[in-house]
N, CA, C and O atoms as CSV, one atom per row, in Angstrom:
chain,resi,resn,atom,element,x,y,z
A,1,UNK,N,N,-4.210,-7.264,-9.331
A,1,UNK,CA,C,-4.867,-7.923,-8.228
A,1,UNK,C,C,-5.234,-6.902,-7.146
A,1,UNK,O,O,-6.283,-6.934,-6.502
A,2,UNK,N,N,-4.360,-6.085,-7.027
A,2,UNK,CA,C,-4.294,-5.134,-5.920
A,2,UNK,C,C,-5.805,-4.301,-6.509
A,2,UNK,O,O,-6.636,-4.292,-5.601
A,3,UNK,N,N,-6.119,-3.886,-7.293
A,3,UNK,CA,C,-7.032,-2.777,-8.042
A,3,UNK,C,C,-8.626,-3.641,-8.196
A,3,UNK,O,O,-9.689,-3.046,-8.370
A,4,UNK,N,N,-8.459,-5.434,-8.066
A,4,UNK,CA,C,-9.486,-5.635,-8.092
A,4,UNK,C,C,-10.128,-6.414,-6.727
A,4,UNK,O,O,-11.172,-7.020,-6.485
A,5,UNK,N,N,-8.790,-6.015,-5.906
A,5,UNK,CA,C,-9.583,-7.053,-4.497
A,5,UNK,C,C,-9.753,-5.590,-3.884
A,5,UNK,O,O,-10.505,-5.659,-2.912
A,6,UNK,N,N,-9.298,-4.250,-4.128
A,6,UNK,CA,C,-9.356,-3.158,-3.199
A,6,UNK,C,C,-8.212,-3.211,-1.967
A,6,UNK,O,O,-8.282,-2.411,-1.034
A,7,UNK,N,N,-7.460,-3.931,-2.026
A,7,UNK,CA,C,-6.126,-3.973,-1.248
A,7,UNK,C,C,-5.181,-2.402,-1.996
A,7,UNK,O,O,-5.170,-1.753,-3.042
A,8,UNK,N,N,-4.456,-2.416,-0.567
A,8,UNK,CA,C,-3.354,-1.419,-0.694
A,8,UNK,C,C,-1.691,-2.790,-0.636
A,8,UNK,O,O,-1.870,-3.957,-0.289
A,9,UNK,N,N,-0.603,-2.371,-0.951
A,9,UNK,CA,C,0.645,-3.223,-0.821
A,9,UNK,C,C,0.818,-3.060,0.360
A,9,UNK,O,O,1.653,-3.903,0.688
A,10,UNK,N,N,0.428,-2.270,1.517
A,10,UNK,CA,C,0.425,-2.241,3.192
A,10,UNK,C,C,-0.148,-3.873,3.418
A,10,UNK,O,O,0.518,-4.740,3.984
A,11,UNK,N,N,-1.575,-4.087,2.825
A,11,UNK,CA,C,-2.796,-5.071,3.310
A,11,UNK,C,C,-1.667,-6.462,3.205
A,11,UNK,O,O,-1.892,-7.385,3.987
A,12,UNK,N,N,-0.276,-6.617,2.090
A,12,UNK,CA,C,0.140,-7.315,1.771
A,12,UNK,C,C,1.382,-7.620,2.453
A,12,UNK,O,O,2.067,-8.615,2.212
A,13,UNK,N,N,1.717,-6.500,3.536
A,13,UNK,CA,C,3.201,-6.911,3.915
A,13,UNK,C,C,3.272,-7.572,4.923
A,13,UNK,O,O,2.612,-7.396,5.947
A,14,UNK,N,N,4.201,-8.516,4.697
A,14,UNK,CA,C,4.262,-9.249,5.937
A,14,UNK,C,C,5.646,-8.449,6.942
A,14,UNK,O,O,6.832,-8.464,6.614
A,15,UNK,N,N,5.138,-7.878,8.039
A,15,UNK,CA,C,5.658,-7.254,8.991
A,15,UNK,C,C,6.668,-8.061,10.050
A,15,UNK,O,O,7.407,-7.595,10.916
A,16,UNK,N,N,6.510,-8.945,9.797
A,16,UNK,CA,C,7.188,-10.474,10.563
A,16,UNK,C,C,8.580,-11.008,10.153
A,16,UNK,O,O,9.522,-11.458,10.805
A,17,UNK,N,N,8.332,-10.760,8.613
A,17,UNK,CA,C,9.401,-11.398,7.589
A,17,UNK,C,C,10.715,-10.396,7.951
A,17,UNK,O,O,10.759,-9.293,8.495
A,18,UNK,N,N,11.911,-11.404,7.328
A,18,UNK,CA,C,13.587,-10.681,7.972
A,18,UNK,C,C,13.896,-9.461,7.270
A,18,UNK,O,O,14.804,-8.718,7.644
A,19,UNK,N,N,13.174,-9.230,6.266
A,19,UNK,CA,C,13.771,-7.932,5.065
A,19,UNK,C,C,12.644,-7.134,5.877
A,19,UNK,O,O,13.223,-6.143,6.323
A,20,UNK,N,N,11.629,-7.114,6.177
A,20,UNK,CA,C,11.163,-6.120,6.680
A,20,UNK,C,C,11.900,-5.360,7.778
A,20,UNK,O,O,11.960,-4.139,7.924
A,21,UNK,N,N,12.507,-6.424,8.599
A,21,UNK,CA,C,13.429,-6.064,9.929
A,21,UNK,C,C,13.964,-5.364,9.037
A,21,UNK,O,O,13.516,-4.276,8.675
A,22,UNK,N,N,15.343,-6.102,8.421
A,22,UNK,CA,C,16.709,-5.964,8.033
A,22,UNK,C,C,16.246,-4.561,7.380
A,22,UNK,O,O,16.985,-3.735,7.916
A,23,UNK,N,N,15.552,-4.013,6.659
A,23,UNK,CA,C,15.243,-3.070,5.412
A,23,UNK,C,C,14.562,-1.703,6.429
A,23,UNK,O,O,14.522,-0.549,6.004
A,24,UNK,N,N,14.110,-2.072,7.678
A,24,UNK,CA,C,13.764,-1.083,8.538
A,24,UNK,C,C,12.384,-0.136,7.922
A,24,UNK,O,O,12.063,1.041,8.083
A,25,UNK,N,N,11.744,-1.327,7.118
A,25,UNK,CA,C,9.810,-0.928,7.274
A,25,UNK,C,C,9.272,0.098,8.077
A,25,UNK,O,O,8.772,1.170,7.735
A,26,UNK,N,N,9.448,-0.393,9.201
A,26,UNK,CA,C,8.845,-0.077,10.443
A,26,UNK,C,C,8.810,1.691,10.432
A,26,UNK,O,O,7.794,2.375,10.556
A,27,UNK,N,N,9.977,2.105,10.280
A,27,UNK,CA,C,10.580,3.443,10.482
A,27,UNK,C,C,10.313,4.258,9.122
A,27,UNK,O,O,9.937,5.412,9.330
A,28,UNK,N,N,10.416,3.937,7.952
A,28,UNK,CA,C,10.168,4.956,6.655
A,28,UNK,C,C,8.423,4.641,5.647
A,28,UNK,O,O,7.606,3.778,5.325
A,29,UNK,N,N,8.619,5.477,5.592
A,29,UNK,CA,C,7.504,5.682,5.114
A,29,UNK,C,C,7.511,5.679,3.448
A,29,UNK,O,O,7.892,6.734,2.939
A,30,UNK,N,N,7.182,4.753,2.675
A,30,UNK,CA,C,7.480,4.522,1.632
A,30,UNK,C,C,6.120,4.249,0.920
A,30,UNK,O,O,5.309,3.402,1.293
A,31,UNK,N,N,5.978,5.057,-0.127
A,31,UNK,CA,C,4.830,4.936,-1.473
A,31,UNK,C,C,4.427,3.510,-1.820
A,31,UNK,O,O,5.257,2.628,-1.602
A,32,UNK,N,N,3.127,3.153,-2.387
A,32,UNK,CA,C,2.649,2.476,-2.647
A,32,UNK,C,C,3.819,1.371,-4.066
A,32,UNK,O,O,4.350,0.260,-4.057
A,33,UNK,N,N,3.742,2.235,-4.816
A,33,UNK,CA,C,4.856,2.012,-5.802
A,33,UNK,C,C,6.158,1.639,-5.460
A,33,UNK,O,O,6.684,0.701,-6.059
A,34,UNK,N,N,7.035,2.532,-4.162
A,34,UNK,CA,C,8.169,1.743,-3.951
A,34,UNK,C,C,7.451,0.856,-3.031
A,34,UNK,O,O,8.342,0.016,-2.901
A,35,UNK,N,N,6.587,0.471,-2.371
A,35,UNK,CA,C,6.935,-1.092,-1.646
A,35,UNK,C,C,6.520,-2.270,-2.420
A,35,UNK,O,O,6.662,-3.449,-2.096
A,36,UNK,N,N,5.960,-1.766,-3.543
A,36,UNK,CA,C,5.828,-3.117,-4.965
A,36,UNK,C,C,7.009,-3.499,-5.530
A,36,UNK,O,O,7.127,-4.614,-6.039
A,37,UNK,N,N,7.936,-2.667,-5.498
A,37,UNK,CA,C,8.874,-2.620,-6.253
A,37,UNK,C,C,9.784,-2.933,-5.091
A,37,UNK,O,O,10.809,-3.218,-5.711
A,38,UNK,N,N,10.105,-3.077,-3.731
A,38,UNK,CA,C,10.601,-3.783,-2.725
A,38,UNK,C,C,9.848,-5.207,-2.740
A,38,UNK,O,O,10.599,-5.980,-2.144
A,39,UNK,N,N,8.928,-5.751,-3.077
A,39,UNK,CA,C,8.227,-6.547,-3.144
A,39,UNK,C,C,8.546,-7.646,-3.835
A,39,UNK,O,O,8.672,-8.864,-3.707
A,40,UNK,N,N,8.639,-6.690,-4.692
A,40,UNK,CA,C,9.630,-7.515,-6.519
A,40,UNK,C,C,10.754,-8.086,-6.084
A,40,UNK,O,O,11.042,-9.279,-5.986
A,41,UNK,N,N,11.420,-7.032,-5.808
A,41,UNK,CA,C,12.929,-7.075,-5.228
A,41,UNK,C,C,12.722,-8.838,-4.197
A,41,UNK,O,O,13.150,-9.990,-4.252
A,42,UNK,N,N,12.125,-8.299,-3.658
A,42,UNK,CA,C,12.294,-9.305,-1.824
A,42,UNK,C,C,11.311,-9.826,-1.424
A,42,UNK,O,O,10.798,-9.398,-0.390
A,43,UNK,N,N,10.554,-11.274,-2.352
A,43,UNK,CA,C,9.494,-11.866,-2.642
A,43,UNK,C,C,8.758,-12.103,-0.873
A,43,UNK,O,O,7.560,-12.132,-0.590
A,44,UNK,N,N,10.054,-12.258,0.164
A,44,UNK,CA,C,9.588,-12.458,1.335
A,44,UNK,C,C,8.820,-11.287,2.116
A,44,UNK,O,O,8.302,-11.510,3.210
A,45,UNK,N,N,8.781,-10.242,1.606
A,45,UNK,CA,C,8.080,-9.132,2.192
A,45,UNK,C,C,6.234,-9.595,1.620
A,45,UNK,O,O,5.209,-9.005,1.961
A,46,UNK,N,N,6.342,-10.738,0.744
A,46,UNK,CA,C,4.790,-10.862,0.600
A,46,UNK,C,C,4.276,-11.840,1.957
A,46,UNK,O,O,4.908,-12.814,2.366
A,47,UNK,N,N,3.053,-11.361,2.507
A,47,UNK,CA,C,2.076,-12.026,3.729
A,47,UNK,C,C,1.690,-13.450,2.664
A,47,UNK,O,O,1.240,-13.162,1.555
A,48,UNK,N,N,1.790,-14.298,2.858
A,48,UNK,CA,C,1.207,-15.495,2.387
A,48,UNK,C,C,0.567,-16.680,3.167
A,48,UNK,O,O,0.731,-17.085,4.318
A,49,UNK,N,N,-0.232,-17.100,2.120
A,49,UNK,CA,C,-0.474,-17.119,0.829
A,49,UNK,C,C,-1.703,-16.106,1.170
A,49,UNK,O,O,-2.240,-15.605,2.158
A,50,UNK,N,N,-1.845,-16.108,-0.545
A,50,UNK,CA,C,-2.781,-14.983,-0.754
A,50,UNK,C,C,-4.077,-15.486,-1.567
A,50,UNK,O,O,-3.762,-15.758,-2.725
A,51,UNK,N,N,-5.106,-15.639,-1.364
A,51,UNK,CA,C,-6.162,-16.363,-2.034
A,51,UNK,C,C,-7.292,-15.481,-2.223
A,51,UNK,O,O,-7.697,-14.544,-1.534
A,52,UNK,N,N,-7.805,-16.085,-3.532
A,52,UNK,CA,C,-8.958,-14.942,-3.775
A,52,UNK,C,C,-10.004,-16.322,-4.053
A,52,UNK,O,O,-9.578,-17.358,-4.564
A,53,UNK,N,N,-11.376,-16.137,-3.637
A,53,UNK,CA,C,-12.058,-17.008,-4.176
A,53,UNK,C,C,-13.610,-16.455,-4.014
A,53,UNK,O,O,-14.147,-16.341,-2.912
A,54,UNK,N,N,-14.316,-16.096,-5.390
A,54,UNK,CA,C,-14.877,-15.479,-5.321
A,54,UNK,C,C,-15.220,-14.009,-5.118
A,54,UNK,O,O,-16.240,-13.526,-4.627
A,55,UNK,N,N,-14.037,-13.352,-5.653
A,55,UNK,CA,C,-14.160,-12.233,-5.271
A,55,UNK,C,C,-13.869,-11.892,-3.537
A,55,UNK,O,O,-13.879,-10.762,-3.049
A,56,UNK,N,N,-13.646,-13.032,-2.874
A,56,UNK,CA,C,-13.001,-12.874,-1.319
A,56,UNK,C,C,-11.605,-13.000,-1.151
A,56,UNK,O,O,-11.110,-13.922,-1.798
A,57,UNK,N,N,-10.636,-12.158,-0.284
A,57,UNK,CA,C,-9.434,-12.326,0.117
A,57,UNK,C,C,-9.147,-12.897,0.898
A,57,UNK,O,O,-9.743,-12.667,1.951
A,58,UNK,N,N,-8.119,-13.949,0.909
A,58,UNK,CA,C,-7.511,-14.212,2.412
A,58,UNK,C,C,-6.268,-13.969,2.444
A,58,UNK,O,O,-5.813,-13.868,1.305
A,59,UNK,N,N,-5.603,-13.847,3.159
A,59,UNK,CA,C,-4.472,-13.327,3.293
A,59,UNK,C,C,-4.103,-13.773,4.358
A,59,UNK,O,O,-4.774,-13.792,5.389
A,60,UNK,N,N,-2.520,-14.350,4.155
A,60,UNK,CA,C,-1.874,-15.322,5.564
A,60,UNK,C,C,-2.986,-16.744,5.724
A,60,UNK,O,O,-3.827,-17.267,4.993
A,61,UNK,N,N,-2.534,-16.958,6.880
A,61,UNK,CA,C,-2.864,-18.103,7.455
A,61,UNK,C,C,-3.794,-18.395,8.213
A,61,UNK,O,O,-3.662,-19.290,9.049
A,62,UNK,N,N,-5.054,-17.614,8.055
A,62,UNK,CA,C,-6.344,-17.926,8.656
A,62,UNK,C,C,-6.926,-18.840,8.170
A,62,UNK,O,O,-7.612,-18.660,7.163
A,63,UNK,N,N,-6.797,-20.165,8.804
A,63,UNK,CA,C,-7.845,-21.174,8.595
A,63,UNK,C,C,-9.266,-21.320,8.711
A,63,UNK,O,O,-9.917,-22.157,8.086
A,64,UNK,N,N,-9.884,-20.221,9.785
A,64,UNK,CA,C,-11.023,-20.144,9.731
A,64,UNK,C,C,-11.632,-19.159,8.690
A,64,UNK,O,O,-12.828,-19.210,8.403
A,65,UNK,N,N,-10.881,-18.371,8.203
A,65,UNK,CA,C,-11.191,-17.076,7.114
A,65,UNK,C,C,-11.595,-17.531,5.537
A,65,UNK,O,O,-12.510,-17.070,4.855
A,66,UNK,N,N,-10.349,-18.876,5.072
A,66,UNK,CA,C,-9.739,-19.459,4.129
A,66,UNK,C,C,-11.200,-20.400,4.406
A,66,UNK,O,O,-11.987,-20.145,3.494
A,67,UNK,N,N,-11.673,-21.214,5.203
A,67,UNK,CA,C,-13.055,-22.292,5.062
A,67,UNK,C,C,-13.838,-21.989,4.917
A,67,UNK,O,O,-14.692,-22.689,4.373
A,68,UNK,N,N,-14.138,-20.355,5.428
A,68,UNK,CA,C,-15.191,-19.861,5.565
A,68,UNK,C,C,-15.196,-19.693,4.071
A,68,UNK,O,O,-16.089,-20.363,3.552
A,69,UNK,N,N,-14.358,-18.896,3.094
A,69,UNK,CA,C,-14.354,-18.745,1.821
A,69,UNK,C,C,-14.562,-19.989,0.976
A,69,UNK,O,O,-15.314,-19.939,0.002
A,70,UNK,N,N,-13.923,-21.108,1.312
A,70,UNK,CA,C,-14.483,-22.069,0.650
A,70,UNK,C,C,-15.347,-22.544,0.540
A,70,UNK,O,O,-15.819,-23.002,-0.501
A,71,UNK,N,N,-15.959,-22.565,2.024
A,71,UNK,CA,C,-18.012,-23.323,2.023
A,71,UNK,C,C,-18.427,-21.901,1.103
A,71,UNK,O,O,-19.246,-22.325,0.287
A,72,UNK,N,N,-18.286,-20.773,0.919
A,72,UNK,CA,C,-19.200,-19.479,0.412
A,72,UNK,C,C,-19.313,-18.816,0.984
A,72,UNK,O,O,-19.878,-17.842,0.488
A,73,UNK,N,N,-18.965,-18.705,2.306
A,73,UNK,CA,C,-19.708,-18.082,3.025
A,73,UNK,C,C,-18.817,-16.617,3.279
A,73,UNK,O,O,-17.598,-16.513,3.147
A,74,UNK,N,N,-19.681,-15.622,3.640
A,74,UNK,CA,C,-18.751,-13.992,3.180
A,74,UNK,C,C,-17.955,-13.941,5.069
A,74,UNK,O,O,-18.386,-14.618,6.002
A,75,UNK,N,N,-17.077,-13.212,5.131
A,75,UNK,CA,C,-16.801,-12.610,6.467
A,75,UNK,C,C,-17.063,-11.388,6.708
A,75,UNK,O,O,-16.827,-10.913,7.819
C-alpha cells in the first residue's frame, strides 16, 4: 500500500496515540522498516482510518478530505 499510494510509514503515524508517547517517537530516529515493524508490533501507532479511493488517500479523520474523495473530486 505504502509503494502504491507514495506514502512513507511517517505519512502513517499517529503522533497522538499512547505508544508513540510511551515508546518516545518523538526523540529517535528510526528507519522506515523499523517503524513498520513497531507498527506490527503496536497496531495503535496506525493514524486511522486509512482510505484509498481511487487512487486518493485519506488518512485520519478528515471529513471534508474523505467527501471530497467520494463525490471524485481530487484535493
Amino acid at each position: 500500500m505504502l509503494r502504491r499510494t507514495g506514502l512513507s510509514p511517517r505519512d502513517l503515524l499517529s503522533t497522538r496515540s499512547r505508544a508513540y508517547q510511551t515508546l518516545g517517537l518523538a526523540e529517535r530516529e528510526l528507519s522506515d522498516d523499523e517503524l513498520i515493524d513497531l507498527m506490527v508490533q503496536e497496531p495503535t501507532l496506525l493514524r486511522r482510518p486509512i482510505v484509498i479511493i481511487d487512487g486518493q488517500v485519506v488518512i485520519g479523520s478528515d471529513r471534508k478530505r474523505l467527501a471530497a474523495a467520494l463525490a471524485g473530486e481530487s484535493s
